[in-house]
N, C-alpha and C positions, 0 to 999 in steps of 0.2 A: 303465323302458322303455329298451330300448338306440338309442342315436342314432346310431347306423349306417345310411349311405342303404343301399349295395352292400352284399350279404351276403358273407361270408365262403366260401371253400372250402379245403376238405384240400389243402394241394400240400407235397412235398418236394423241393424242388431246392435244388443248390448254388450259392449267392451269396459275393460277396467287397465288404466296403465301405470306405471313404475318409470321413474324419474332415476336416473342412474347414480346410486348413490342413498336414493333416500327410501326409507322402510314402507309408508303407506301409500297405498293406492288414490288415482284420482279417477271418478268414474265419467264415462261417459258414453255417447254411441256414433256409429258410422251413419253416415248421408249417402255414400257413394266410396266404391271400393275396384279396387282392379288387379292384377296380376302383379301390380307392383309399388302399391302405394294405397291408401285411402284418405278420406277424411273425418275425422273425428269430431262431432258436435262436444261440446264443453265448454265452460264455466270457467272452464283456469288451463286456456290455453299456455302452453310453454314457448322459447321462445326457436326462432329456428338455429337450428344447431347440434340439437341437444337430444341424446340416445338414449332412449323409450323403449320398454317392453309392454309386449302388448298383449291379452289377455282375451281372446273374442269369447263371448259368453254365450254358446249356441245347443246348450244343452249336452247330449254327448257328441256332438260334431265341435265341438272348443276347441281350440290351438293356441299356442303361443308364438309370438314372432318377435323378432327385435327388429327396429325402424330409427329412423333420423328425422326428426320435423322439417320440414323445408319450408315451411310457411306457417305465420301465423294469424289469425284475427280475431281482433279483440274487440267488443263489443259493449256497451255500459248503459245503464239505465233503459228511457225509452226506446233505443233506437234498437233493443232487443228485440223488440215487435217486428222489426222490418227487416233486419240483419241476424244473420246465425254466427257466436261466435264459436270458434273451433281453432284446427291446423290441419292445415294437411301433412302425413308421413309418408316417407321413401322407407321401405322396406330393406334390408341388407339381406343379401344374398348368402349361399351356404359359400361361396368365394369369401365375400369382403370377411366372412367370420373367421373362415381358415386362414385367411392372410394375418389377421391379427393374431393369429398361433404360431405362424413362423415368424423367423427372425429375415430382418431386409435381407442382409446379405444372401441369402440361400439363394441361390443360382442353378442352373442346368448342371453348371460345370460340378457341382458335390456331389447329382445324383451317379448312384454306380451305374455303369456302363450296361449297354443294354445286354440281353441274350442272345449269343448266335452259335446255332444248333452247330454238331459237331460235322465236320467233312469225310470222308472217305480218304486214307492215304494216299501218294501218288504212287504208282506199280514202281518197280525197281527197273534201272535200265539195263536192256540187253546185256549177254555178256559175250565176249569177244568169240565169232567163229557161230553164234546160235545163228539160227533161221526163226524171221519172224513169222508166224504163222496167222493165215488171215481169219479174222472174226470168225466164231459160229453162225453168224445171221448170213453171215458171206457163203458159205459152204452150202447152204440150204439152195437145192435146185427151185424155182419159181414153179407153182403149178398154174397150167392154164386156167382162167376164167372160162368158167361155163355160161353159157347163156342162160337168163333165166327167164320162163315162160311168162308173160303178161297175165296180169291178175285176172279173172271171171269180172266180170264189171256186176257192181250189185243190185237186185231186183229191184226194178222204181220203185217204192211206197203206194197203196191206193190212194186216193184224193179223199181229202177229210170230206168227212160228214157233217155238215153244219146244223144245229142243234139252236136253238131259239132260248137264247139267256135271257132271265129277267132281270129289270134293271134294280142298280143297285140303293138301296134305300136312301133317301136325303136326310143329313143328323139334321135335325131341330134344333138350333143354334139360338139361345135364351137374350134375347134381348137386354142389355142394362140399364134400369133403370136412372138417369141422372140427377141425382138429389134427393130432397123430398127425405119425409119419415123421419125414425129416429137413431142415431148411432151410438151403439153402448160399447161402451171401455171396461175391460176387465183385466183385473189387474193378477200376477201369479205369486206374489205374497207382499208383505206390509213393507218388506227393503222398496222393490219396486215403486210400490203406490209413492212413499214416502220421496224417492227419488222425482218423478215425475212431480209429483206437486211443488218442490224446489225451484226443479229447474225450468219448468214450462207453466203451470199452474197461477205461481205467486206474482210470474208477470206477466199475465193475461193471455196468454196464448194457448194452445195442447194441439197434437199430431194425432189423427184419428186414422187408424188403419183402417181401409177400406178397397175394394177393387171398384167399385161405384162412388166415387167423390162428389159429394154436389159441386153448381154452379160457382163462378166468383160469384162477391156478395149476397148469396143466398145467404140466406139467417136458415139455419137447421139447429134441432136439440139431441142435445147430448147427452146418454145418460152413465152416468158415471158408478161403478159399481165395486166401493172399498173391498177387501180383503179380510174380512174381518169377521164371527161368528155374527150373526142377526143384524148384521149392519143390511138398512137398505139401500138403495140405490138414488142417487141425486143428481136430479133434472137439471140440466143449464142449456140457454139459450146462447148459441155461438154465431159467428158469421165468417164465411167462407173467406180466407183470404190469397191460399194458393192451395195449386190442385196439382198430384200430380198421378199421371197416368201409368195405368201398369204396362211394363214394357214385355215385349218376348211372351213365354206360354203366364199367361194370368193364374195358371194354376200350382207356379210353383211360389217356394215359401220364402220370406223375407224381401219380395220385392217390397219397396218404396212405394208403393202405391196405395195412395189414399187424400185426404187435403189438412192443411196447417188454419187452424179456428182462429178466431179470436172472441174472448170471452164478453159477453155484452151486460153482464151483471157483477164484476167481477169480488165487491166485496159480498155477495148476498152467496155465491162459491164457498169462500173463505169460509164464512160464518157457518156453511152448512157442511165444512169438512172438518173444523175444528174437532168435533168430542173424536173424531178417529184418530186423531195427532196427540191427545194426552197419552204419553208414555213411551211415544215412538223416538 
């Protein structure tokens, strides 16, 4: 049984995180994220233990958080094609952070005592020889209840008028195409491209964002589109290897959905992205 409160969801965005202690960043991005925890695709997973700050890179919706790894998996050569390696993080709550500001000992017993509003003094007692006298509420003669007249009951309503609606129109719901055609990668400046080609690129793989994925083992092409003034765009032929489906409304942004390629020319790539990487 998995012990997971928050469920899990599909997200890819770019994050960048801090190693507790040390100055530069390691980049990487989420696969799946939830209320209290995510997992981070990377290259130089850490090991579990070990508190990480976290960086989501979402444009002006970014945040920071701090996290704990809890797992990690590490990954090496070929079997990068078949396995993602990463970690998954435990998030630390606005508690676990404040508890690291007090000190253990702090207890119930140091905080000051609560408020409690002020009383009204006790009257003074009788003094010898007075007569007590009975309340004002006491001295008030009761006036009788009068009867009160029963309400007019209200006029029935006429009986509606039925009136002949037209029906209401049917949306035209666009079918999706599966597979097939060509899917182009664009990139939002040379950090990116330059990342991407590292990490998924050099060892035959790329993540095509898509709401229509093709088939497994379709072969689809790819077109690939540097970041660069008059660079043009470079054709490669891929083959589907996993696909994943958009969850929930397909219309919002960073779902997970699209399929993981694998490259079927892989140095004739290379050779055609070379002259964009002199100077990068």
């Amino acid at each position: 049984m998995s012990r997971r409160i928050s469920p899990r969801r599909p997200r890819r965005v770019q994050v960048q995180f801090w190693k507790r202690g040390e100055p530069h960043a390691y980049p990487g991005y989420t696969t799946n994220i939830s209320l209290t925890g995510m997992f981070i695709g990377t290259r130089s997973p850490l090991p579990p233990g070990t508190r990480i700050r976290i960086e989501v890179l979402e444009g002006d919706r970014g945040f920071m958080v701090e996290g704990v790894v809890a797992h990690a998996r590490k990954v090496r050569g070929e079997m990068m094609r078949l396995s993602q390696p990463g970690m998954g993080v435990r998030f630390l709550s606005v508690e676990d952070l404040v508890r690291e500001l007090v000190p253990s000992g702090y207890g119930h017993e140091d905080l000051p005592p609560p408020y409690s509003p002020p009383y009204a003094e006790p009257l003074p007692p009788l003094q010898e020889g007075a007569v007590e006298r009975e309340p004002l509420w006491e001295q008030v003669p009761s006036i009788p209840e009068l009867p009160i007249p029963p309400a007019p009951a209200p006029p029935s309503p006429p009986p509606p008028v039925s009136r002949p609606q037209a029906p209401a129109p049917i949306p035209s719901i666009p079918t999706p195409r599966e597979g097939g055609g060509t899917f182009a990668i664009h990139f939002l400046n040379p950090g990116e491209f330059l990342e991407v080609y590292r990490r998924d690129i050099v060892n035959g793989g790329l993540f095509v964002s898509t709401r229509f994925p093709g088939r497994l083992q379709e072969t689809v092409n790819v077109e690939l589109h540097p970041p660069f003034p008059n660079a043009r765009p470079v054709l490669v032929r891929a083959r589907v290897v996993q696909r994943f489906e958009p969850s929930g409304d397909s219309l919002s942004p960073n779902l997970l959905a699209g399929m993981g390629v694998e490259l079927l020319d892989l140095p004739s790539v290379v050779d055609s992205l070379q002259p964009y990487l002199k100077g990068q």
